[in-house]
Backbone as numpy.savetxt, mean C-alpha at the origin, in Angstrom:
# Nx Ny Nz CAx CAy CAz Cx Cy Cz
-4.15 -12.70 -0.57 -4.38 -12.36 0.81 -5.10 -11.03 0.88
-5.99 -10.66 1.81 -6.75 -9.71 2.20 -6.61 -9.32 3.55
-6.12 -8.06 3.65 -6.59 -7.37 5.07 -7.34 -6.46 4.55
-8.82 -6.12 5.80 -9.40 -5.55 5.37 -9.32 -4.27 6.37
-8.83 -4.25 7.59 -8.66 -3.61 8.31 -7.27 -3.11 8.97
-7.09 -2.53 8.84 -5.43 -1.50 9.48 -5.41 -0.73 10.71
-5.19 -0.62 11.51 -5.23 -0.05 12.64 -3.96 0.64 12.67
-4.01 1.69 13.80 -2.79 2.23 13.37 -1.49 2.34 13.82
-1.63 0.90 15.17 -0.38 0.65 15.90 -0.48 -0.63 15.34
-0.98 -1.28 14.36 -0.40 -2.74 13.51 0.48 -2.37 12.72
1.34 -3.80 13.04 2.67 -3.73 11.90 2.34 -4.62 10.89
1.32 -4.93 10.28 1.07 -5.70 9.66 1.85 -5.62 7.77
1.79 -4.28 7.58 2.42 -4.21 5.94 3.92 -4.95 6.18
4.51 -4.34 7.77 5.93 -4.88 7.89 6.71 -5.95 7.58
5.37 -7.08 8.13 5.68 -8.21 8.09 5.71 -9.23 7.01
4.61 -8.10 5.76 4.37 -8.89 4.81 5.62 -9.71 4.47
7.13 -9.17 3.83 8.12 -9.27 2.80 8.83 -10.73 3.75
8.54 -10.34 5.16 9.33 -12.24 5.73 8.61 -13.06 5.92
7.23 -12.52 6.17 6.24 -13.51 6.30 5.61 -14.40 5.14
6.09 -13.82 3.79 4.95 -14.10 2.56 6.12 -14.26 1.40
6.19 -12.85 1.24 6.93 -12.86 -0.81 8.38 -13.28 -0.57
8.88 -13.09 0.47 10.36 -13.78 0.43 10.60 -15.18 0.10
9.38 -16.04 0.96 9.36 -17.28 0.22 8.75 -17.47 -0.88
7.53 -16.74 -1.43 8.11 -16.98 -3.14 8.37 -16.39 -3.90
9.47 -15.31 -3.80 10.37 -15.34 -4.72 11.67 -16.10 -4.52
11.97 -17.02 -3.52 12.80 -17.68 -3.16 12.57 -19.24 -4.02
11.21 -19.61 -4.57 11.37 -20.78 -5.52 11.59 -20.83 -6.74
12.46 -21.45 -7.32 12.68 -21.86 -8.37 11.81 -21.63 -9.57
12.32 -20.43 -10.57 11.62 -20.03 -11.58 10.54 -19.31 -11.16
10.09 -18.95 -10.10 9.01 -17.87 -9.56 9.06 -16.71 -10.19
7.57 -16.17 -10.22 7.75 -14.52 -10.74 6.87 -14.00 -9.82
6.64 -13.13 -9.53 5.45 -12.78 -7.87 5.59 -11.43 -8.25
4.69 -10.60 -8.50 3.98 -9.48 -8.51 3.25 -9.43 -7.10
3.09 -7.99 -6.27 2.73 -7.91 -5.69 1.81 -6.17 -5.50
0.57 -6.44 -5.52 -0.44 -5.74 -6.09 -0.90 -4.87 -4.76
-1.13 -3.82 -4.43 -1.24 -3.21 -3.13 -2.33 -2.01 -3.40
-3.66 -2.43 -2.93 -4.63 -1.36 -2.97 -4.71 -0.80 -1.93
-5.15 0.79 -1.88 -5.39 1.68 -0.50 -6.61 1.93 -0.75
-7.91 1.88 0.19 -9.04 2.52 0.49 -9.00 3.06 1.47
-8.96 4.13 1.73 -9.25 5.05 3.39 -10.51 5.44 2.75
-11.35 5.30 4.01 -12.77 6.35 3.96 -12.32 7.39 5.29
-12.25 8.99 4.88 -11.40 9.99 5.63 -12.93 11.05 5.79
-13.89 10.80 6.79 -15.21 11.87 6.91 -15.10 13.24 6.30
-14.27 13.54 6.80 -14.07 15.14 6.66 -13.02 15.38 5.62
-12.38 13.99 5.13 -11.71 14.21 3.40 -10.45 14.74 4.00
-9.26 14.43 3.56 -7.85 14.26 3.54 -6.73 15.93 4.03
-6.56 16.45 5.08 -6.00 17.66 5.01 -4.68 17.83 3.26
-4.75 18.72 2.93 -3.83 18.72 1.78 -2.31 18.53 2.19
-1.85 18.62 3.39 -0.66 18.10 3.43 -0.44 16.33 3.17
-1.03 16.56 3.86 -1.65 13.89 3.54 -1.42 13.81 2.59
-2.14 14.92 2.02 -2.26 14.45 0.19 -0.97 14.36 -0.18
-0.47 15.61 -0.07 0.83 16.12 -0.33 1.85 15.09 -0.69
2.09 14.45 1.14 2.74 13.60 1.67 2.70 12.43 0.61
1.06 11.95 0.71 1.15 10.43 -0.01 0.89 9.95 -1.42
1.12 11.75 -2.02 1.03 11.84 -3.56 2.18 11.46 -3.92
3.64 12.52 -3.19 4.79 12.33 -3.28 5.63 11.02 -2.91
5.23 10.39 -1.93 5.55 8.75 -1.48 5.27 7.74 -2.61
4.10 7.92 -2.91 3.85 7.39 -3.81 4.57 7.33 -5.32
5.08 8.54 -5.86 5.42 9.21 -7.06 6.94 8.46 -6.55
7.43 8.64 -5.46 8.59 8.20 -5.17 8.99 6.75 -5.15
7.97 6.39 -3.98 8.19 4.41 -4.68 7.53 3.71 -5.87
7.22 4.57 -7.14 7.34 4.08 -8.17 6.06 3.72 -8.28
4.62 4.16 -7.34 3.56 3.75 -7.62 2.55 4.13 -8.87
1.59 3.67 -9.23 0.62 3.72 -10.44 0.59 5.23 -10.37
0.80 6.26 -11.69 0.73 7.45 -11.68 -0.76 7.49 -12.09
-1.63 6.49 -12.28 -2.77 6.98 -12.34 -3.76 6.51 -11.15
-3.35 6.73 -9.86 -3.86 6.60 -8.50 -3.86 8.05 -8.26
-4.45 8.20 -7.40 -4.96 9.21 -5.99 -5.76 9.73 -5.50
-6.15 10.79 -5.33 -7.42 10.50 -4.66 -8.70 11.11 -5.05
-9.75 10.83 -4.48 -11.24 10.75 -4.91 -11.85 11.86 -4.33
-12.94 12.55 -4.59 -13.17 13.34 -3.78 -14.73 12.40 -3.67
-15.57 12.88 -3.01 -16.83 11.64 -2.77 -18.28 12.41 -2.71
């Protein structure tokens, strides 16, 4: 599945886990990885608290320690 767009009063990540992976990891012998890329394009580039914020969120839910961010 692909969203390519996020807005920022969609609940769309919310819904993923009842809408999608609950039913399959709910079948029989299933294994489901679930793979989650971020692209923001940010004009004027990320205030360092953001960073801060979604370095540490990240570091916290266990995400790829070799993610973050780009400068362009």
């Amino acid at each position: 599945m692909r969203r390519d767009t996020f807005r920022r009063d969609g609940n769309w990540p919310s819904t993923w886990p009842s809408a999608s992976i609950t039913h399959l990891v709910g079948l029989v012998g299933s294994t489901v990885r679930v793979t989650l890329e971020i692209d923001a394009q940010i004009p004027d580039g990320a205030p360092d608290n953001v960073v801060r914020t979604v370095t540490e969120n990240g570091r916290t839910l266990k995400f790829n320690t070799n993610s973050g961010f780009e400068a362009e």
